[in-house]
Each structure stands twice: as C-alpha cells, then as structure tokens.
C-alpha positions in Angstrom: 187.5 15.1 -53.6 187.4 14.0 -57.5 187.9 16.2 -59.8 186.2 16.0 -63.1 187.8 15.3 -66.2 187.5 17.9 -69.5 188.2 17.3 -73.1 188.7 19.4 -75.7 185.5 18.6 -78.4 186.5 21.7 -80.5 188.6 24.5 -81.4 187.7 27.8 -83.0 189.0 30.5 -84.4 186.5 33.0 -82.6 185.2 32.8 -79.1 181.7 33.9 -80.2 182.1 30.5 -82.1 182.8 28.4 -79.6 179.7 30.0 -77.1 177.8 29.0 -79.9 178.3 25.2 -80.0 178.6 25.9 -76.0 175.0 26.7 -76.6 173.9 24.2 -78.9 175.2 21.5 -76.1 173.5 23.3 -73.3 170.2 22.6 -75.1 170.5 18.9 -74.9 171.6 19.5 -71.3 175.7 18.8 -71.8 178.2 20.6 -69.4 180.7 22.9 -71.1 183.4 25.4 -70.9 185.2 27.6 -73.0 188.7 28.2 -72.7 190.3 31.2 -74.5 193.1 30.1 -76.4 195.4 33.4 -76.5 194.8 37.2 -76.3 193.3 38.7 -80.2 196.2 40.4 -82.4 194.7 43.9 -82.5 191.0 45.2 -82.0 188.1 43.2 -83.7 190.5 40.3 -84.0 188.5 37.5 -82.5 190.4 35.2 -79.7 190.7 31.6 -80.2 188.9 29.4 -77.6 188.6 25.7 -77.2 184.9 24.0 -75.7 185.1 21.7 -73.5 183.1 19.1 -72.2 183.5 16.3 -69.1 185.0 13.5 -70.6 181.7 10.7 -70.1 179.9 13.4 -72.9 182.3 13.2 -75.1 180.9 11.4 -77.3 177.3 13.0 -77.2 179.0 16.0 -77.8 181.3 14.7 -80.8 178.3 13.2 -82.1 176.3 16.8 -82.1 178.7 18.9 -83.3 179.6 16.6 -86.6 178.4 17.9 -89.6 175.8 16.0 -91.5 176.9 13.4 -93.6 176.1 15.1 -97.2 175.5 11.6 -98.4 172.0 10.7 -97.0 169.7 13.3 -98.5 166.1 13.8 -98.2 165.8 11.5 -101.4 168.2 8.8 -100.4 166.0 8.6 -97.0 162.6 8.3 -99.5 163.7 5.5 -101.4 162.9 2.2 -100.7 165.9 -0.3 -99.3 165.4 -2.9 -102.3 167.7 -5.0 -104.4 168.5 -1.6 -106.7 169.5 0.2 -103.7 173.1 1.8 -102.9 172.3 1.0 -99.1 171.0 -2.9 -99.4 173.5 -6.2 -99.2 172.6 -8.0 -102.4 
C-alpha cells in the first residue's frame, strides 16, 4: 500500500486560521489537514496548527493562498499594453 505524501502549505498562529484556508482549498476541491502545532498557553490562547495538503497540490494550493500581488490594480488591468506602458518590451 502507498501512502500519500503531505506538505506543509502554511502555518498559523491560530487553528481557527488554518480551518479557514482549509476551507478556502476545500472549495476548489483540494485535500487538506490540519495539524495542531502545540497545546495553547492558558485559556483563549489560540493553538498553532499547520495545513497540509498532498504534495501533487502543492502548488494549486501555494498558488491560492498567496496574497494578491498589490502591483496589478484595477487600473493597471484598464490600461492599454502600448509603447507608454510599465508592462510592454519597447
């Protein structure tokens, strides 16, 4: 029997966080687990966790979870690609 392989895609501070991306990747149909990372300090502390996803969607998963690059805005995605643009080769 093979076993699958997991990778760590993120840690968190909170397990509530990590359910949330665990959520987030369950919506685009993406295996996950979260692993607690330690036992909380004192009541209301939160416990930190690590998701985990097989390693063939890591890179789906990576992808998802990045933050948007602040760069492109709405604007920057308006303007024509011509000879004035940032984004063109001349």
């Amino acid at each position: 029997m093979v076993s699958e392989v997991w990778v760590t895609v993120r840690t968190t501070g909170t397990r509530w966080e990590a359910e949330w991306f665990q959520q987030l990747l369950a919506a685009h149909e993406i295996p996950t687990r979260v692993v607690s990372q330690g036992i909380a300090a004192h009541f209301g502390c939160g416990v930190p966790a690590a998701l985990q996803v097989r390693a063939t969607d890591r890179w789906t998963a990576l992808l998802l979870l990045s933050p948007i690059d602040e760069h492109l805005t709405d604007e920057h995605l308006e303007e024509p690609l011509d000879a004035t643009s940032e984004y063109s080769d001349g």
